[in-house]
Residue, then its C-alpha position, 0 to 999 in steps of 0.5 A: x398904642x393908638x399909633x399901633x392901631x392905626x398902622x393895623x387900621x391902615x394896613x387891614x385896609x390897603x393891604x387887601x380886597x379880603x379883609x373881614x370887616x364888621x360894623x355893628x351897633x347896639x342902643x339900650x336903655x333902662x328906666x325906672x318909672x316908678x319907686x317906692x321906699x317904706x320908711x319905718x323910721x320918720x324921725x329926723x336924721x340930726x337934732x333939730x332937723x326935718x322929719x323924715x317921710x314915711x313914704x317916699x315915692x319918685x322915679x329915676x333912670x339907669x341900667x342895672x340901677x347905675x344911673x347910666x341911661x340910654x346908650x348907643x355902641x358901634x362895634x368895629x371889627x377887621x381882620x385879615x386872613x385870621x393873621x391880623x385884626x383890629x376892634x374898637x367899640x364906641x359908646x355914646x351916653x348921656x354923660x358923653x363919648x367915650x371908647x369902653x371895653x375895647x380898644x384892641x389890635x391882635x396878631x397870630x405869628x403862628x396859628x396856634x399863638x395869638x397876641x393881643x394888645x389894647x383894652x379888651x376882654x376874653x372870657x373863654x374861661x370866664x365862669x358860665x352862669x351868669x345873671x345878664x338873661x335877668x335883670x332884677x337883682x340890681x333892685x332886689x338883693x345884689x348878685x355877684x357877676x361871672x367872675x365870682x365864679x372864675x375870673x375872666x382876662x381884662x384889661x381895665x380892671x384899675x387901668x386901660x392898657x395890656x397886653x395878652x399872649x394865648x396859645x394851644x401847644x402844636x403837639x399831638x395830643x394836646x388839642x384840648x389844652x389851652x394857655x395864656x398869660x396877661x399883663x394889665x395896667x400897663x402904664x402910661x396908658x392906665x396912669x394918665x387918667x389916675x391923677x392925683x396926690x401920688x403922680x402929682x409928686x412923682x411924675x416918673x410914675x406915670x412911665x414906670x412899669x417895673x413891677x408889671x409883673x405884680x399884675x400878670x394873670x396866667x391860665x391854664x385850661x382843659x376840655x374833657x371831651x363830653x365831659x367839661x372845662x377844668x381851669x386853673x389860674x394866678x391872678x396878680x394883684x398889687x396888694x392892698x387895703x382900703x379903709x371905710x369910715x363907719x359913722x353917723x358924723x353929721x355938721x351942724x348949721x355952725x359946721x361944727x361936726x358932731x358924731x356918736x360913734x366911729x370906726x374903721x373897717x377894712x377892705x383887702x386886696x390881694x393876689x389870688x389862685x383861682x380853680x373851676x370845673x365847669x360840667x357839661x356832660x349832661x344835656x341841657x344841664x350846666x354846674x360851675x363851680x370855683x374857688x379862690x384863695x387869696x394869698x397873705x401880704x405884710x407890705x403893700x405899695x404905694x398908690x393913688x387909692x392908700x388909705x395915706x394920702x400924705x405917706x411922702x411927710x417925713x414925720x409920717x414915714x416911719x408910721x407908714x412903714x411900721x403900719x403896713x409891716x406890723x400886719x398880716x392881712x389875709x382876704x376872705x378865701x371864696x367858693x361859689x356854685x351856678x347851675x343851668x338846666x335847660x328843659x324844654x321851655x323851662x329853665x332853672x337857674x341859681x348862684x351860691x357864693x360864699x366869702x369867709x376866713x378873712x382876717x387882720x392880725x398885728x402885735x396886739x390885734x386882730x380882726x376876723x372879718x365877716x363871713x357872707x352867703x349869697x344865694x340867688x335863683x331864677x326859673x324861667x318859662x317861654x311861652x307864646x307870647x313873652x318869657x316869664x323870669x322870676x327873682x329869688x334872692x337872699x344874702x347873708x352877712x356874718x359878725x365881724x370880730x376881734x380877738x377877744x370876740x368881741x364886736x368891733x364898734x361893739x357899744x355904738x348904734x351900728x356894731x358890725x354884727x351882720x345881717x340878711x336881706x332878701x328880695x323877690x321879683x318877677x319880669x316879662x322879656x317880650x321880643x318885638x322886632x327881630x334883635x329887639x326886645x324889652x324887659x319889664x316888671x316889679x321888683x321888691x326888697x324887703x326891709x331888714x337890718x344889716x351892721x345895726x343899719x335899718x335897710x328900707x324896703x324897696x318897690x321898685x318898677x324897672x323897664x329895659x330894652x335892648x336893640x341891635x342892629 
């Protein structure tokens, strides 16, 4: 691959006196310089231990609470005649240099086929509302991105690598028709950075791209003149189940550990079928709704994330077969809604997204797992001197049951009978220079009880600002 893009690079650059090159930059940062965390519970977490503080005030740093600071990016693009092109963007950050998002070489044969190949993204079909106009829910209450909605081609999802072909058929009367078909994680690109147990004992993996087409994802799409964007698409997963400790295992000052209650929950991955209708039919107004339906699995394969590390052991190799075949795992279907409309300096925005109808079920088990709603919404108003944005966000978390309907961890300090939380916040977007502005504002969540775990409230004072160049 990076022999590909340098010959691309070379040929873009000798080849001709007209090729397109673009060279831009971006420098964000975002900080926190205040927080503050309301500690209802002061007693201390072990026997023995300190107290708790009642108020814990401090600062940190970090975009969208990701602890990421400041970054600079340089965007390269280069094209020749809309044939041939290239784009890598560079980024530089605290924690040092590193190529993200695009690293990516494309070709169109014909003009109505395009090839790409590399690292990168296209979210022609991506789902339309979105939150990157506000930044307040990383410190209010989490809201789910535009891939909720419907998911967008990328090709790091767990890797680095793909490869994309995109086309409109060349016959009448199918202009507004669109295509494309995507594999991503292709090895060894993606593999050589996911070390570990699983490569370390089978280093043919590294170079194994046999069951690519487990990770295919193909779309269709359809724009109704004045109307909207229908879209429908397979998004190829390698199935899968991560499993997550629920415990308040703490060690002692003899590191002998000791804990009151635990339990396993788990985390399903699986291929899915996606379907979205995005209307634009009215000025100023946008609705995007999706769904996706997950597909069931019994077996899955083998991987740097399996909850058995150790599944080459002989003595473990019937377990592992008989655990991953005696179960049905299904992942929780989802639906979502976003709506934008546009008046005049106003503006109004919200998400709902749902998941529900998850379930495990064995020989003589079963497990329904939990239900959740998520709702967001942020009105806007531009005035003069800076936009307004306010934060409304709530979610719910339903019970996670058994077969008997009973709790599971039911009898333990953290039974997993859901909850809510619920946060609020306004921000100011100022535009200082032009292709700068900053964000600022307050953001708070409030305190709330979710899997029998008391969640703090939250006062959070985050600055952001951007500047493109």
């Amino acid at each position: 691959m990076k022999r590909t893009l340098l010959a691309l690079v070379l040929l873009i650059a000798a080849g001709s006196l007209y090729a397109e090159i673009t060279v831009g930059s971006l420098i964000d940062v975002a900080i926190i310089p205040f927080q503050l965390i309301l500690n209802d519970d002061t007693k201390p977490l072990y026997p023995g231990g300190p107290e708790q503080q009642a108020v814990i005030m401090g600062a940190g740093a970090g975009r969208n609470a990701s602890s990421q600071g400041a970054r600079a990016r340089i965007d390269v693009r280069a094209s020749y005649e809309d044939t041939i092109g290239m784009r890598m963007r560079l980024q530089a950050r605290t924690d040092g240099v590193s190529i993200e998002d695009y690293l990516e070489a494309w070709w169109k044969p014909l003009p109505w086929l395009r090839i790409d190949g590399g690292r990168f993204l296209d979210d022609r079909l991506r789902g339309k509302i979105n939150d990157l106009d506000e930044r307040m829910n990383a410190y209010t209450v989490r809201m789910y991105d535009a891939d909720s909605i419907f998911t967008r081609f990328r090709t790091h999802w767990t890797g680095q690598a793909g490869v994309m072909m995109s086309f409109t058929p060349p016959v009448m009367g199918m202009e507004n028709f669109w295509f494309a078909a995507m594999l991503y994680d292709l090895n060894p690109l993606s593999a050589a950075s996911a070390t570990g147990v699983l490569y370390d004992a089978h280093p043919d993996y590294i170079n194994n791209n046999a069951d690519a087409w487990k990770r295919i994802q193909v779309a269709a799409a359809y724009t109704i003149p004045d109307v909207g964007l229908i879209r429908v698409q397979y998004f190829g997963v390698k199935p899968g189940v991560t499993l997550t400790t629920v415990s308040d295992e703490w060690v002692d000052d003899s590191s002998t550990t000791f804990y009151s209650y635990y339990f396993n929950t788990f985390g399903v991955a699986a291929s899915r079928i996606e379907a979205a209708f995005a209307y634009t039919g009215f000025p100023g107004l946008t609705v995007d709704i999706g769904a996706k339906l997950p597909l069931p699995f019994k077996n899955w394969d083998n991987g740097p994330t399996s909850i058995f590390i150790k599944e080459d052991e002989t003595l473990l190799d019937p377990v592992y077969r008989a655990y991953k075949s005696g179960f049905v795992w299904q992942a929780p279907y989802q639906a979502a809604v976003g709506v934008r409309y546009q008046l005049n300096n106003l503006q109004i925005a919200g998400r709902v997204d749902t998941q529900f109808l998850g379930y495990m079920k064995g020989y003589s088990t079963e497990v329904f797992l939990a239900p959740q709603l998520n709702c967001h919404i942020w009105p806007s108003w531009d005035f003069s001197f800076a936009r307004l944005i306010l934060d409304f966000g709530y979610e719910w978390i339903g019970a996670t049951y058994d077969k008997n309907k009973n709790l599971v961890g039911l009898g333990s300090p953290v039974a997993l009978n859901g909850g809510s939380r619920f946060g609020t916040g306004i921000l100011m977007q100022k535009t200082i220079l032009p292709n700068c502005y900053v964000f600022g504002g307050v953001a708070f969540k409030f305190a709330g009880t979710v899997n029998g775990v008391d969640e703090k409230a939250v006062l959070t004072v985050p600055l952001y600002a951007e500047y493109a160049f």
